[in-house]
C-alpha positions in Angstrom: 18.7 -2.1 25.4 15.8 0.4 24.7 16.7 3.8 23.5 15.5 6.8 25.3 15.4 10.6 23.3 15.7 13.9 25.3 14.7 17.1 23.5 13.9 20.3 25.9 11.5 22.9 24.0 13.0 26.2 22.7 11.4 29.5 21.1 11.3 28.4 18.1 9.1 25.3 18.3 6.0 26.7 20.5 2.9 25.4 19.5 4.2 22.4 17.4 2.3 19.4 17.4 4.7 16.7 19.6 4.6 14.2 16.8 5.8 16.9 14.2 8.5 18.5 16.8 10.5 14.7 17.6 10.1 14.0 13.9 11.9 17.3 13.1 14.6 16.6 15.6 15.3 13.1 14.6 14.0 12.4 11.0 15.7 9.1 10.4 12.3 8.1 12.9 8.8 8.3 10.5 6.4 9.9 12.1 3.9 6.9 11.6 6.6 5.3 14.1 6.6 8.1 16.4 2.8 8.5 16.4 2.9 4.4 17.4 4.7 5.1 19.9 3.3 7.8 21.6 -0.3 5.7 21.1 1.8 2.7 23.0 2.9 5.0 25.9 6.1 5.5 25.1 5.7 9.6 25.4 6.1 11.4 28.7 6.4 15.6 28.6 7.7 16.7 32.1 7.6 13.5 33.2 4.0 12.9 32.4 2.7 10.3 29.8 1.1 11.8 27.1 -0.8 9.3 24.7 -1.9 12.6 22.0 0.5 12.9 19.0 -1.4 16.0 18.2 -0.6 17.7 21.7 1.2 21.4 21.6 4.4 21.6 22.9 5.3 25.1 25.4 8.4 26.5 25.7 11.1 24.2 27.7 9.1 21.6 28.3 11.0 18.2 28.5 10.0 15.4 26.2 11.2 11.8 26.5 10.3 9.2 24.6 11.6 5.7 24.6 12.4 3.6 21.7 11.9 -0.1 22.8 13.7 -2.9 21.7 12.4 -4.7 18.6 10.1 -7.4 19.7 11.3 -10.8 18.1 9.0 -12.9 15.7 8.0 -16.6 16.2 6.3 -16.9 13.0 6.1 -20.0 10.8 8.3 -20.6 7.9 6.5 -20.9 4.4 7.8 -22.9 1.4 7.0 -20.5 -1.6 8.9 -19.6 -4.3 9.4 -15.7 -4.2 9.3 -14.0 -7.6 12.0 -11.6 -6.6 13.2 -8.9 -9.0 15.9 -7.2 -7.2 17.6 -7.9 -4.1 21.0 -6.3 -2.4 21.7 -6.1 1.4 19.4 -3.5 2.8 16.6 -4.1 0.6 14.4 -7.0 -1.7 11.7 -6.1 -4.3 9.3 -9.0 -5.4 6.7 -9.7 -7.6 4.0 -10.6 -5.4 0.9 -13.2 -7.6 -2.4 -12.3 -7.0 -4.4 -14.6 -4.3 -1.1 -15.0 -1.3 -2.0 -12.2 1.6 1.0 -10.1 2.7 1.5 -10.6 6.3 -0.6 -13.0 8.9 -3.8 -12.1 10.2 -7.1 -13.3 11.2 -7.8 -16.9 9.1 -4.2 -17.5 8.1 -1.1 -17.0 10.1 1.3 -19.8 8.3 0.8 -19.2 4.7 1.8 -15.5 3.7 4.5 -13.7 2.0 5.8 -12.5 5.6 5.7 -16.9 6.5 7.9 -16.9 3.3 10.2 -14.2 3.4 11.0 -15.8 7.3 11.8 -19.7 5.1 13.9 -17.9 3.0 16.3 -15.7 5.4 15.0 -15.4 8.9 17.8 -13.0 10.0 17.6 -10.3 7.3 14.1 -8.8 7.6 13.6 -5.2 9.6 12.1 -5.4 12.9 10.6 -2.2 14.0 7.0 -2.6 12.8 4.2 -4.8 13.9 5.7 -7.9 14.7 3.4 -9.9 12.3 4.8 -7.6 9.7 8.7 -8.0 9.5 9.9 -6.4 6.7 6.9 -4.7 5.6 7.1 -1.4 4.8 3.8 -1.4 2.4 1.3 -3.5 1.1 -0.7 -4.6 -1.9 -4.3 -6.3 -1.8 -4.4 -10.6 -1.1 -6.2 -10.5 -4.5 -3.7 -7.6 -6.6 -0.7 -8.7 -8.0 2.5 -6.9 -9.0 5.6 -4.8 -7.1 6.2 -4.4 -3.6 9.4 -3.5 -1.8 10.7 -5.3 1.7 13.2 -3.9 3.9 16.0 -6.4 5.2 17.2 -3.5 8.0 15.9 -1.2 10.4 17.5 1.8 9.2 16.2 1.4 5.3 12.6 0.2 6.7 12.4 3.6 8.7 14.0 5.5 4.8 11.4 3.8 3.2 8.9 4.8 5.4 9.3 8.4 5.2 9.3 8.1 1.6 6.1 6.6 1.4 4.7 9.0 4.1 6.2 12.0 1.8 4.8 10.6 -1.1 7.4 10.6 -3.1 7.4 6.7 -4.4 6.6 6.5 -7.6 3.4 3.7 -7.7 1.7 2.7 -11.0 -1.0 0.2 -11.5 -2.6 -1.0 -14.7 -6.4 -1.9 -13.9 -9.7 -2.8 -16.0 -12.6 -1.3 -15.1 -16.5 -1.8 -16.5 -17.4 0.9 -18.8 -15.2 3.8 -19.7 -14.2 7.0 -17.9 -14.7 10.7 -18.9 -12.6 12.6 -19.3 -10.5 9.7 -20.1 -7.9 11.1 -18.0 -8.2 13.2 -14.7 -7.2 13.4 -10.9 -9.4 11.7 -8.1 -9.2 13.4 -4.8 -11.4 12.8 -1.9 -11.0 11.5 1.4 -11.5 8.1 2.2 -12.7 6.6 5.7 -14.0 2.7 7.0 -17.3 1.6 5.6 -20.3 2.4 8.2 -21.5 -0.9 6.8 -18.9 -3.0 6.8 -15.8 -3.2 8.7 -13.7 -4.9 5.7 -14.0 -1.9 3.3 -13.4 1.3 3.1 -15.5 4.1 1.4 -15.3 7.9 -0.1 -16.7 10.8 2.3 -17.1 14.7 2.1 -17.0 14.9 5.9 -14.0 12.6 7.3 -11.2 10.4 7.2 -8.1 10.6 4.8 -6.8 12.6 1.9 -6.4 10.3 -1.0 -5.6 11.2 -4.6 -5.1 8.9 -7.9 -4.1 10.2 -11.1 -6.2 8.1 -13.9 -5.3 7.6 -17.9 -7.2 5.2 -20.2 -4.8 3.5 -21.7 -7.8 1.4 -24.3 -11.2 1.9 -24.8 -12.9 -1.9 -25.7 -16.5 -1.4 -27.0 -17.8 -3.6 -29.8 -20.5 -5.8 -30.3 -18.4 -9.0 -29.3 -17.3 -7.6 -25.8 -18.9 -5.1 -23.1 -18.1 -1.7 -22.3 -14.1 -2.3 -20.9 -11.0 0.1 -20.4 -7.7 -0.5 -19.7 -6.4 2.2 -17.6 -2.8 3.2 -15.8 -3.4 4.6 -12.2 -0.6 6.6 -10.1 -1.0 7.1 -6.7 -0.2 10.3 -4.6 -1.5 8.8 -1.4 -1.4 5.4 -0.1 -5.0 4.6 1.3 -6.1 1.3 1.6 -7.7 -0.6 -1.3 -7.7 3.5 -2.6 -7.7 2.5 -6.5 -10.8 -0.1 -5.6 -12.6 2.4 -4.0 -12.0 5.5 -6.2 -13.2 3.2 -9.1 -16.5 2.2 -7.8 -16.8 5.5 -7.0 -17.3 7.2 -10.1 -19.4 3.9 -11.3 -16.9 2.0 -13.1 -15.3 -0.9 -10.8 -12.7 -3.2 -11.3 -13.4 -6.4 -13.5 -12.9 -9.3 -10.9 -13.2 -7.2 -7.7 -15.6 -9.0 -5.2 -15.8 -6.4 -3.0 -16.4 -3.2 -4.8 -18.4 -3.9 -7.7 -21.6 -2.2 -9.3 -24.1 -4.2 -10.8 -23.8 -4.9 -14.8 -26.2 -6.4 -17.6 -25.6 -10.2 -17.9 -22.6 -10.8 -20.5 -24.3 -12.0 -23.5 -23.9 -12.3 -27.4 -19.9 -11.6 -26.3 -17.1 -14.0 -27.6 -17.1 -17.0 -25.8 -13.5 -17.4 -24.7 -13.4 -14.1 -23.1 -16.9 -14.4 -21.3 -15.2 -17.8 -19.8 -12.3 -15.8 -18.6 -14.4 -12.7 -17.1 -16.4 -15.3 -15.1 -13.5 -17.3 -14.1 -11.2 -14.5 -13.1 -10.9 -15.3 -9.1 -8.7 -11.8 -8.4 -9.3 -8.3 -9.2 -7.8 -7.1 -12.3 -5.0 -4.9 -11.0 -2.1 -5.2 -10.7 1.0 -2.4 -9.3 2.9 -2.5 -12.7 5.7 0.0 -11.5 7.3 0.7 -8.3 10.2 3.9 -8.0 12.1 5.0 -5.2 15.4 6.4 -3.5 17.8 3.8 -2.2 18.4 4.8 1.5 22.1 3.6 0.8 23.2 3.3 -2.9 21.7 7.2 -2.5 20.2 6.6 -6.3 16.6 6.7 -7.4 16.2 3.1 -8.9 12.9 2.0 -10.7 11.3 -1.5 -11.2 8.6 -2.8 -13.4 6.6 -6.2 -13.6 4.6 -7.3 -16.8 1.0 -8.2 -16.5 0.6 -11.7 -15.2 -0.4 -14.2 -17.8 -4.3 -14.5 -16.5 -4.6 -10.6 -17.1 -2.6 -10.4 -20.4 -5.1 -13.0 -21.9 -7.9 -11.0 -21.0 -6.2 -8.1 -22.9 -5.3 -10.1 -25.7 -8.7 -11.2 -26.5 -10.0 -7.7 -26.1 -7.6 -6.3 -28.0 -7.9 -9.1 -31.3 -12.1 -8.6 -30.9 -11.5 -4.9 -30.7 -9.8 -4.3 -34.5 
């Protein structure tokens, strides 16, 4: 059966935004769910459907809002083998390969980790989000490899989600990027909003969208005659924006080797060691790749911290920069 809340208004909360006040009340609900809801109609305030999370609240007014039943998934089950890392029985963390997209969407609906996760236990996945999405709390790029954690309940997808809307998951990438960066290390923050020009990407503005911040180190400098201009660097996020890293790199000029998307233009590669030129050209992903992933456990009530290796395709491109680089 759906779930209905009750809250009346007191003194204390006049003025609150609606979204903010039923988070406060019940903050095992995120307040990206909440905000869904109230988009989805499930909000009424004296008996009147409000569809504005941002709408102030006046003393004893009566909100209701309705928590429906989780719709059930007909999805198709993939056989892939999951690289997973860690797994107990609220939670699974997996290494996801670069070039399989996370959940099903336009163009591919059978063959996704979401299609996979379903072949390999149906029953155990949370099923409060999109129901394309079960057991998606977060996501990483079709073409980025690395970390990413799944929730195999309700009650630790909505944990997780408040931890990522707080920002307090610890998320590190390693990256290359054209050129080199100064200062070598520094803090990004702009806000990032949908690309006027296309629809797929996103872009930085001074005017609108979302706070989005990336703390940046160079982690290697690669600049010799036998290679162009590269740097390895380690990227922490603050904010979870989509494809934020991509778009904070071609921002300040210096994108990520193999990104299709978000890329400036270079000279042509020449006089450069052969092997690694072959590699460069060939890459079919963008070289990134979430290296670190940290949270709380909703139920073990510990913080618990995973990491992945580079995957071989990227550590042969390091390897060859590094032996031409000495």
């Amino acid at each position: 059966m759906e779930k209905k809340i009750n809250i009346i208004v007191n003194d204390d909360n006049y003025n609150k935004r609606v979204d903010s006040f039923i988070n406060n009340h019940h903050k095992e609900i995120s307040r990206t769910r909440i905000k869904k809801l109230i988009l989805s109609k499930k909000l009424k305030i004296n008996n009147r459907i409000v569809i504005d999370p941002s709408k102030q609240i006046c003393k004893n007014d009566v909100i209701e809002i309705i928590i429906p039943n989780p719709k059930k998934t007909s999805l198709k089950p993939y056989e892939y083998d999951l690289d997973i890392i860690y797994e107990d029985e609220d939670l699974m963390v997996i290494n996801k390969p670069a070039g399989i997209a996370m959940h099903p969407g336009p163009g591919n609906y059978d063959n996704t980790i979401v299609n996979a996760l379903i072949k390999y236990d149906k029953n155990s996945l949370s099923n409060i989000g999109d129901e394309l999405r079960p057991g998606i709390v977060h996501r990483i790029d079709k073409n980025t490899s690395g970390l990413v954690v799944i929730a195999k309940n309700n009650a630790t997808h909505e944990n997780l989600s408040i931890q990522f809307n707080k920002h307090t998951i610890l998320r590190s990438y390693q990256l290359l990027i054209w050129g080199k960066l100064r200062p070598s290390k520094g803090r990004i923050v702009t806000l990032i909003t949908r690309s006027s020009k296309n629809r797929q990407m996103m872009e930085v503005s001074k005017i609108k969208g979302k706070k989005a911040i990336t703390n940046y180190e160079t982690l290697e400098v690669f600049q010799n005659k036998k290679t162009p201009t590269l740097s390895l660097l380690e990227c922490k996020l603050e904010t979870g924006r989509t494809h934020q890293i991509r778009v904070h790199m071609n921002h300040l000029g210096n994108s990520i080797v193999g990104d299709d998307k978000y890329k400036k233009k270079f000279k042509k590669l020449k006089n450069i060691d052969t092997e690694l030129k072959n590699l460069l050209l060939n890459l079919n992903r963008q070289f990134l790749h979430a290296k670190k992933l940290g949270f709380f456990h909703p139920k073990k009530k510990k913080e618990m911290i995973f990491n992945a290796i580079l995957p071989g395709e990227l550590q042969n491109i390091v390897k060859i920069l590094k032996n031409t680089n000495k």
